[in-house]
N, C-alpha and C positions, 0 to 999 in steps of 0.2 A: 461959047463952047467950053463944056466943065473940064481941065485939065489933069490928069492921069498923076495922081500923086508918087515920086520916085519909091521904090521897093529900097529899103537902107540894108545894107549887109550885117548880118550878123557877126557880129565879133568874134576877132578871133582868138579864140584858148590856147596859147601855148604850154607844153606840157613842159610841168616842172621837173629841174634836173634835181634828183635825188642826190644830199648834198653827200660826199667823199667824208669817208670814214678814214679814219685813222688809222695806218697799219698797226694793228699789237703785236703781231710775230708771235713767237712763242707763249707769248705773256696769256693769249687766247686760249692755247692747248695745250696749257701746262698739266694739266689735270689726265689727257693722255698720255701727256710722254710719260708720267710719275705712275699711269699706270704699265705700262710695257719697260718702264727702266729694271725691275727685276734682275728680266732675261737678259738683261746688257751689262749691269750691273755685274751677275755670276759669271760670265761672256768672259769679263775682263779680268774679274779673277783669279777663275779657274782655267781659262782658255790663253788671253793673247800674253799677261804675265806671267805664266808659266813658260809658254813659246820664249818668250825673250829676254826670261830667264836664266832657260837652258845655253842660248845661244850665247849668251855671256860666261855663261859656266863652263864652256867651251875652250873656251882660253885661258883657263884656270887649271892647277890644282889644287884638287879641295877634295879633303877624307870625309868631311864633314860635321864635323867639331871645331877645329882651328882657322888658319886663319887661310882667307885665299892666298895663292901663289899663280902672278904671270906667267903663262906660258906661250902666249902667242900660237903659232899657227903648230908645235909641235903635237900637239896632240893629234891634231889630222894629217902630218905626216908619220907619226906612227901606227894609224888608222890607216893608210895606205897599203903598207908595210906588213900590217900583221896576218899572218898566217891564218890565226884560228878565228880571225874576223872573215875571210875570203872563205873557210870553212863551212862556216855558218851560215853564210851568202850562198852557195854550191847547194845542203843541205836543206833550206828554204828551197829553192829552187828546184829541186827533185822532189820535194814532197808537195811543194803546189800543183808541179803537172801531173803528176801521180792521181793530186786529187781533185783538180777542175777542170781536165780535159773527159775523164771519163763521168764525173760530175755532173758538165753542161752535156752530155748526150742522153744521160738516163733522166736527166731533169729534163729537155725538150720530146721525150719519147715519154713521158709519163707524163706530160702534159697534154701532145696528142690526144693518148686514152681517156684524159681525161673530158676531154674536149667532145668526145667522140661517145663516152658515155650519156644513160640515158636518164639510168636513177642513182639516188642514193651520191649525189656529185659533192651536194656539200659534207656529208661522211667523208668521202675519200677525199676531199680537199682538208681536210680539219685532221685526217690522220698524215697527209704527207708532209702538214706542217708543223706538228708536233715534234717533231726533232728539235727543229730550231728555237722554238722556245724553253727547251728543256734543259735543264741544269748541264753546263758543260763536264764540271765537274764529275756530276755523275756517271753522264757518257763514260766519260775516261776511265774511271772505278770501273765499269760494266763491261768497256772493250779490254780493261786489261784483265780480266777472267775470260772473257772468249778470247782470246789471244795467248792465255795462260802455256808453257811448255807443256806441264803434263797432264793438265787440267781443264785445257783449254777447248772449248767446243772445235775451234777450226784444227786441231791437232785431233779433235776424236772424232772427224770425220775424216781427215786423211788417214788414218788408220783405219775406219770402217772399208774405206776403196783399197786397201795395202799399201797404200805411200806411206814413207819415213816423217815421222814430227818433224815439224823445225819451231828451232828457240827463236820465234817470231821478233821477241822483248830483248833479244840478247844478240842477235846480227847487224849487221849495217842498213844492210836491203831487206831483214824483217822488222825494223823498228820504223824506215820511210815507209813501207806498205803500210803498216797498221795505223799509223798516225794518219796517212793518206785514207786508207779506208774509213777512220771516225771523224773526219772533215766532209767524206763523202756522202757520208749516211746523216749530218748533221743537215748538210746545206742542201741536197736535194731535192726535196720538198718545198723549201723558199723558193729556191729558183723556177721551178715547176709553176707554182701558182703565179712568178713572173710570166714564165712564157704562157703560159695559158689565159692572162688579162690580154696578151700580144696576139695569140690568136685568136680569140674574140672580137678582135677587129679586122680581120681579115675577110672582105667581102663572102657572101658563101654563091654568089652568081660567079665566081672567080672558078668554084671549084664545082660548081652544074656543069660551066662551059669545057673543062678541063674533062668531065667527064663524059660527054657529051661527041668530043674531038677523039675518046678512045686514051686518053690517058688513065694510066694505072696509080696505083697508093705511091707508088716510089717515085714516079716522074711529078707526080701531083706534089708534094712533099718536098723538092728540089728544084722546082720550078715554079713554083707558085709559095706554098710556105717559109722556105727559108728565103728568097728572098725579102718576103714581104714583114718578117723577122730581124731584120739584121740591126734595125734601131737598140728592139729588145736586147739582141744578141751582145753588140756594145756594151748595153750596160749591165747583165749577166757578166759578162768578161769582166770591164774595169772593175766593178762591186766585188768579185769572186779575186782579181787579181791583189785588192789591197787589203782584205780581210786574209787571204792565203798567207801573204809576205810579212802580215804581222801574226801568224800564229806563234801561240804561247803556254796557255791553258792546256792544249792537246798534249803537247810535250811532254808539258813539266809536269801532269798528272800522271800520264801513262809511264812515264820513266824513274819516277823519284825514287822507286825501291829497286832500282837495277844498278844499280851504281855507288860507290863508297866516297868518290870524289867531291860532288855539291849537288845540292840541290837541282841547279839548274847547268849541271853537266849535262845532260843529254844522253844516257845511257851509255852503255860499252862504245869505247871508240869515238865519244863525244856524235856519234850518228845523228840525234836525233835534234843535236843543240842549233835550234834556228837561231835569226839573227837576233831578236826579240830576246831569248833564252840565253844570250850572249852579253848582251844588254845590260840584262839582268843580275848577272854573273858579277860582271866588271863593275855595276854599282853597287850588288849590295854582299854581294860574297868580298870581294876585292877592298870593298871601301871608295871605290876610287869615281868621283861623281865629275868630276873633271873631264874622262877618258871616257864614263858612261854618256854625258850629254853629246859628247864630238860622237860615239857611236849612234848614238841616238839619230842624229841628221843624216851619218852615215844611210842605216836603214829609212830614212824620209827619201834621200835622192835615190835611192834606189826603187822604192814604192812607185814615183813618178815616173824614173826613165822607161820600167817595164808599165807603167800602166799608159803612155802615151804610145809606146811600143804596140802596145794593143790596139788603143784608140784608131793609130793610123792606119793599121793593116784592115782592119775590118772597113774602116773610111775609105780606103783605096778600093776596095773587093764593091763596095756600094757605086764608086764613081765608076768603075769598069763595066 
């Protein structure tokens, strides 16, 4: 009987281990960091060596010619101390709520509309934001003829209705209005085209059912939009809070010909000298670069404490 020759297995192939390379670290991606080094490059510059700079300068006085002089922490105790610094603080502070409280209203009320329009959207988006890109400068030339005492359109409308002029540029409470009104007329439009990318994502089966249930434009609006908002809302506020508390420009434009004292006095009564414009005084009117950088951090911790001030209250309003 012929016997059944055994079947032999086929060999087995094991797969070979791809042999281990060599880490090169950087040496591999050197060609990208040298391309992105630039922006790090000017970073470090323009940005963190000037930062820490200033905060050396701090403790210094220095005119700016000669030589430094130690002064350890006096300069921020006379930064505590000084009057026309707490002034200035006060004066910011009146003219930011002046101008981003009614600010963020007409900016989420024109965002609405525009929301809500049907044609012609990118026209009207292209003109609410045209402010903001426009020469500050100029603004400020342009508000201080309408604002002019005798010449001024908003004085030759209160006399068209028989109300009395007022010297807008030459009071306390007409030099925060108008600087407030050309921050308002500046930023409303940016902020607008903020909140209206925020209602764009706002379900619209949120607001069938809403109407549907017999809610009306107001209950719709306060129940359903601004919550649905409040992220947006945040960052309106914080952005609005730290561009506010450094205005400058507005100021020092609108006021430079009402006053004999400096530049960056701030019109009669020093009204209009924010802390920026104070700043500004102390270093380059004064000479004194010493007393301007300790102001300088001055106005940084102050930017923070009110923009975290902000931060948490809308944060709380969210978690409630």
């Amino acid at each position: 009987m012929a016997t059944v020759p055994a079947l032999e297995k086929p060999p087995v192939v094991l797969a070979e281990t791809p042999a281990v390379r060599p880490r090169q670290g950087w040496r591999k991606y050197w060609h990208l960091y040298a391309a992105i080094s630039p922006f790090y490059l000017l970073f470090l510059a323009f940005g963190l060596i000037p930062v820490g700079f200033s905060l050396y300068l701090s403790f210094h006085r220095w005119d700016g010619l000669g030589s430094m002089e130690w002064a350890g922490l006096s300069q921020y105790r006379y930064l505590v101390s000084d009057s026309d610094f707490w002034s200035s603080i006060g004066n910011t502070l009146i003219i930011w709520a002046l101008a981003t409280f009614p600010m963020i209203f007409l900016a989420m009320v024109t965002a609405v509309l525009l929301n809500s329009a049907v044609r012609f959207k990118n026209v009207y988006r292209f003109a609410y934001f045209l402010p903001n890109v426009t020469s500050v400068v100029a603004i400020a030339i342009v508000f201080g003829s309408v604002f002019s005492t005798n010449f001024g359109l908003v004085n030759a409308l209160l006399r068209a209705v028989g109300l009395d002029q007022v010297a807008w540029l030459n009071t306390p409470w007409g030099i925060k209005v108008a600087i407030a009104t050309l921050m308002t007329w500046q930023w409303v439009g940016y902020n607008a085209i903020i909140f209206l990318a925020g209602l764009q994502t706002v379900p619209g089966e949120l607001y069938e059912a809403a109407r549907m249930d017999g809610a009306g434009p107001v209950q719709t609006f306060f129940r359903i939009t601004l919550p649905l908002l409040r992220p947006t809302l945040l960052f309106v506020l914080v952005v609005s809070t730290v561009t506010g508390l450094q205005s400058f420009t507005e100021a020092q434009v609108l006021l430079q010909n009402t006053s004999n004292d400096s530049t960056f006095s701030g019109g009669p009564d020093h009204a209009g000298r924010t802390m920026v414009l104070y700043f500004f005084q102390q270093t380059f009117d004064n000479n004194d670069f010493g007393y301007g950088a300790a102001v300088a951090w001055g106005i940084f911790l102050v930017v923070v404490i009110f923009s975290i001030i902000n931060w948490r209250l809308v944060q709380r309003r969210d978690e409630d």
